[in-house]
C-alpha positions in Angstrom: -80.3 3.6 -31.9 -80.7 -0.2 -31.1 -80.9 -1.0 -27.5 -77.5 -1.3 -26.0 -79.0 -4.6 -23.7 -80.0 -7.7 -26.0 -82.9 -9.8 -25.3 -80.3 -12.9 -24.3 -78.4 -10.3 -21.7 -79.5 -9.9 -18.1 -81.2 -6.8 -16.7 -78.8 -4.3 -15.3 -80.1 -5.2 -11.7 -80.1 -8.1 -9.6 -82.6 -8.3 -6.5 -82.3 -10.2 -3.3 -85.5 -9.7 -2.0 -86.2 -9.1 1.8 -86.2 -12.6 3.8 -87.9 -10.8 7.2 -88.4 -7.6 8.6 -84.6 -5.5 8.5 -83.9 -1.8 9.0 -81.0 -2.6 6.7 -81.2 -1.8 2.6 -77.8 -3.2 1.1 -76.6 -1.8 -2.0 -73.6 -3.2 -4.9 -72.8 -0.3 -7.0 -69.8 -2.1 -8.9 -70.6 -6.1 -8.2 -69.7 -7.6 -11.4 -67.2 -7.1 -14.4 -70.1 -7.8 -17.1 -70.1 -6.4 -20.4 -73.1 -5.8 -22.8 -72.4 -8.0 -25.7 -72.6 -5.4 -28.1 -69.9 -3.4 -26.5 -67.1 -6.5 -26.6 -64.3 -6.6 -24.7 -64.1 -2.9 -24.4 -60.9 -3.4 -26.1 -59.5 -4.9 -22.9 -58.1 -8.2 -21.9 -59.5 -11.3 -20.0 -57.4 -10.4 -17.3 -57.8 -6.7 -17.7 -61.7 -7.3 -16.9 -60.7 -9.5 -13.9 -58.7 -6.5 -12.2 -60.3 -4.1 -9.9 -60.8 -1.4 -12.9 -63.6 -3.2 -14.2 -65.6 -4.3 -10.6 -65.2 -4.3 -7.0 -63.8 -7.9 -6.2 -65.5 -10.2 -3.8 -68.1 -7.5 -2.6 -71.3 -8.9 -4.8 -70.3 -12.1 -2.4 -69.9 -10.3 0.9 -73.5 -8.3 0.0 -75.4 -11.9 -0.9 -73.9 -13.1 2.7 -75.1 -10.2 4.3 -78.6 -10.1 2.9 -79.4 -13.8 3.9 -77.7 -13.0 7.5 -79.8 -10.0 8.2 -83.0 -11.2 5.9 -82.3 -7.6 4.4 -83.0 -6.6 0.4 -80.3 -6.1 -1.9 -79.8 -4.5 -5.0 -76.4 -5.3 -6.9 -75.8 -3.6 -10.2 -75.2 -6.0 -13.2 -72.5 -4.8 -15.1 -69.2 -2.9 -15.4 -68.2 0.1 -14.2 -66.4 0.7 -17.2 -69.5 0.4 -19.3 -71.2 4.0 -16.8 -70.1 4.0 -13.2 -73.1 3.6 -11.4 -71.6 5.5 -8.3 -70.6 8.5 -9.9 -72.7 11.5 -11.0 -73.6 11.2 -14.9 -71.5 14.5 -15.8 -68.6 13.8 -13.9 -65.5 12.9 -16.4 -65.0 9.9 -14.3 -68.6 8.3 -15.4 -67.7 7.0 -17.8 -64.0 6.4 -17.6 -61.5 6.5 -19.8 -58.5 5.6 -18.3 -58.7 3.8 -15.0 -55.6 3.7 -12.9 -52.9 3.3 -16.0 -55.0 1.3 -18.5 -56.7 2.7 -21.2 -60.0 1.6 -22.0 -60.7 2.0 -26.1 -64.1 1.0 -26.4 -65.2 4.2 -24.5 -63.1 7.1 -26.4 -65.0 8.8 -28.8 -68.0 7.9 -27.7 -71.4 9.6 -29.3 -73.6 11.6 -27.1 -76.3 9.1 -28.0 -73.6 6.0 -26.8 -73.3 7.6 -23.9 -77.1 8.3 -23.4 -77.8 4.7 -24.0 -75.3 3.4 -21.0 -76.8 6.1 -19.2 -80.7 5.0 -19.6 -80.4 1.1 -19.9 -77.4 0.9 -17.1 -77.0 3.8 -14.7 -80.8 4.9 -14.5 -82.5 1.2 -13.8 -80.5 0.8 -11.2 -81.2 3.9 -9.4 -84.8 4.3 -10.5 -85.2 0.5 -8.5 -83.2 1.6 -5.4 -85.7 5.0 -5.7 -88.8 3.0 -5.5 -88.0 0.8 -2.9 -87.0 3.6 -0.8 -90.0 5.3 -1.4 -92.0 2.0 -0.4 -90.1 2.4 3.0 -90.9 5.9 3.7 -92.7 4.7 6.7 -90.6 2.1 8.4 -87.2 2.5 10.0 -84.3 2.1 7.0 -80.7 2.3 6.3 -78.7 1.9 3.9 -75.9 0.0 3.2 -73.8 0.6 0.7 -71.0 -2.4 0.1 -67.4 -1.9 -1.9 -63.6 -2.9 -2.2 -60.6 -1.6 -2.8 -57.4 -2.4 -4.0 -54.5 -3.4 -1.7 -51.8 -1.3 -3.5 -53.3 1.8 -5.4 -50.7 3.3 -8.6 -47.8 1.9 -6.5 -48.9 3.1 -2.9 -49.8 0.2 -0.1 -52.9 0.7 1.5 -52.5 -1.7 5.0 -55.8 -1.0 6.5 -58.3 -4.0 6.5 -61.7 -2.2 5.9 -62.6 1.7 5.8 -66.2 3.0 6.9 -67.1 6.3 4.5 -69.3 9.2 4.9 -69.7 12.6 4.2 -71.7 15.0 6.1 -73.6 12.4 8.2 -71.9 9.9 10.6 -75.0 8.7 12.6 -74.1 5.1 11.5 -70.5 5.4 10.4 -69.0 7.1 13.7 -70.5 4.1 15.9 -70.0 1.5 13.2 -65.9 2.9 13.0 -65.7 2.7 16.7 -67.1 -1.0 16.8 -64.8 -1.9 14.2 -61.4 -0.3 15.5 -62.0 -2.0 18.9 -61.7 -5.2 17.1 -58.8 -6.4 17.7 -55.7 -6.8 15.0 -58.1 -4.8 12.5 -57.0 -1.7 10.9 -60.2 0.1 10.0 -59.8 3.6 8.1 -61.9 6.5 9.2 -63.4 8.0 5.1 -59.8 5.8 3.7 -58.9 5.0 1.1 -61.5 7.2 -0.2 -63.4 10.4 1.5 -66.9 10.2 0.2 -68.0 13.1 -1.0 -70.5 14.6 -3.8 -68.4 15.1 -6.3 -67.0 11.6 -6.9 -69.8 9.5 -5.5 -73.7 9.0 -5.9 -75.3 6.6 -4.5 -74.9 7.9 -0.9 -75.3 11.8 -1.5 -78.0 11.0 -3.3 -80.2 8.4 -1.7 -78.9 9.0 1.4 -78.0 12.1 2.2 -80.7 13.8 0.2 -83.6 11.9 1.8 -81.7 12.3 5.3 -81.5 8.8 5.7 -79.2 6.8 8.2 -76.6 5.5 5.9 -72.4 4.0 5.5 -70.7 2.9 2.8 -67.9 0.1 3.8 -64.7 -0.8 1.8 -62.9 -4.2 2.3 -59.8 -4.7 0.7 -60.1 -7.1 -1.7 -57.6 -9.6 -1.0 -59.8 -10.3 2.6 -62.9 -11.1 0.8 -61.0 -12.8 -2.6 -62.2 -16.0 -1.1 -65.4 -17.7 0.4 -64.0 -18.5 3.2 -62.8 -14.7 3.7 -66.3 -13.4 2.5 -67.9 -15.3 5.2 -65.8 -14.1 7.8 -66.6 -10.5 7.0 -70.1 -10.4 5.7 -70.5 -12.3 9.4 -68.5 -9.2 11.5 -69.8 -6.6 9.6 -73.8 -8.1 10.2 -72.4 -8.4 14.1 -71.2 -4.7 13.8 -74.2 -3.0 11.9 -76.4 -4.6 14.0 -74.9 -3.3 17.4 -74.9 -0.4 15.9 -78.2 -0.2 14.7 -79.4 -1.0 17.9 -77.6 2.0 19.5 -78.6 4.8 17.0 -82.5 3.8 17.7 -82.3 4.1 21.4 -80.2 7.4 21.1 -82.8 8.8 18.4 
C-alpha cells in the first residue's frame, strides 16, 4: 500500500530536546487533533476534531511549558488519536476507535487489516520506538517519566469537579508523594487514579515504559477547561514543575 504519511505531512513525533541535565522525561500521548491527509476529515466535523475525542486539549501546551521549566526532553505525538491511540495497546478494541463517547467516527469502520497496520507502523510504532531509545540512552542516569493528559469536565453527562488527578497502577513511588503535594494545595481538588484508574488494559505508555523497565513514573490529568488558555497553562505547567520537583527531591533521598 502507499504510505499513509505524505512527504508534505509532519513526522508522527515532535521532540523538545533536553535544555540541561533533568531526571524528568515528559511524554504527550494525545497532543494534537492532526489528521494524515489521506485519511480526511475522518468523516467528522471541524468542530468534532476540536472536541476532546480527537486530542487531549491544552496538554501539548502545558508539556512545552514544562520542558523549558525543568530543561527536561519531551516527546509529543503528532496526530490524532482517532487515527491509532497511541496510549492504548494495539489489540485493544479501543485502539483504534470507533465510536468515542457518542460520535461515530466513519473513516475508521471497516477498516483493512493492512489500514490498520499502516496507522499502526507510521503512527503508533515511531512514537514508541523514539521514547524506547531515549530510554535506553538513559539507562545509566537517574529518570522519570512523565506522562502529561486532560480530561473532559463533564464525561457522557456526569460532572467531574476535581481540578487535576495523578494516575498509577502498581507503582506509586512518584504519584503517592506527588498526590499528597498536590491535595495540600489549597482550594485544589486533586483525584487519587480519577477520572481514570490506569491500568494495563486500557493504557500503554506507562505499563509499558514504565512499569516494565521499573522506572519511577506518573501520569497527570488536568481538566481541560484549566489549561484551555495560556494564561491557565502557565499557571499549571508552573505548579506541577514546583510539585514534581519536591517530589523528586524526596524519592532520591528515601531511595
Amino acid at each position: 500500500m502507499p504510505s499513509l504519511l505524505h512527504e508534505d505531512d509532519p513526522s508522527a513525533v515532535t521532540i523538545l530536546p533536553e535544555q540541561q541535565p533533568s531526571p524528568f522525561l515528559l511524554v504527550c500521548d494525545h497532543a494534537s487533533n492532526r489528521l494524515p491527509k489521506k485519511l480526511g476529515s475522518l468523516g467528522l466535523t471541524a468542530e468534532d476534531l476540536a472536541r476532546h475525542i480527537a486530542w487531549d486539549i491544552g496538554a501539548a501546551a502545558v508539556t512545552h511549558l514544562m520542558s523549558e521549566t525543568l530543561g527536561a526532553f519531551a516527546i509529543l505525538q503528532n496526530y490524532s488519536r482517532l487515527v491509532i491511540d497511541c496510549n492504548r495497546p494495539p489489540a485493544a478494541e479501543t485502539s483504534i476507535a470507533e465510536v468515542s463517547e457518542y460520535t461515530v467516527i466513519p473513516g475508521n469502520t471497516a477498516l483493512t487489516a493492512a489500514e490498520r497496520a499502516q496507522r499502526l507502523n507510521e503512527i503508533f510504532r515511531p512514537y514508541h520506538d523514539l521514547l524506547r531509545e531515549e530510554l535506553n540512552e538513559r539507562r545509566d542516569r537517574p529518570t522519570c517519566l512523565v506522562s502529561i493528559h486532560s480530561f473532559t469536565p463533564v464525561f457522557k453527562g456526569e460532572a467531574r469537579p476535581m481540578h487535576a488527578g495523578v494516575l498509577y497502577n502498581r507503582d506509586d513511588r512518584i504519584a503517592g508523594p506527588l498526590l499528597h503535594l498536590l491535595q495540600a494545595e489549597e482550594g485544589l481538588i486533586v483525584g487519587d487514579n480519577t477520572p481514570y484508574a490506569l491500568n494495563d488494559a486500557s493504557d500503554y505508555t506507562i505499563p509499558v515504559h514504565g512499569e516494565q523497565r521499573g522506572l519511577p513514573h506518573v501520569e497527570i490529568e488536568i481538566r481541560q477547561d484549566l489549561i484551555a488558555t495560556p494564561a491557565g497553562q502557565r499557571i499549571w505547567a508552573s505548579r506541577l514543575c514546583r510539585a514534581l520537583v519536591s517530589t523528586w527531591q524526596q524519592y532520591t533521598q528515601e531511595s
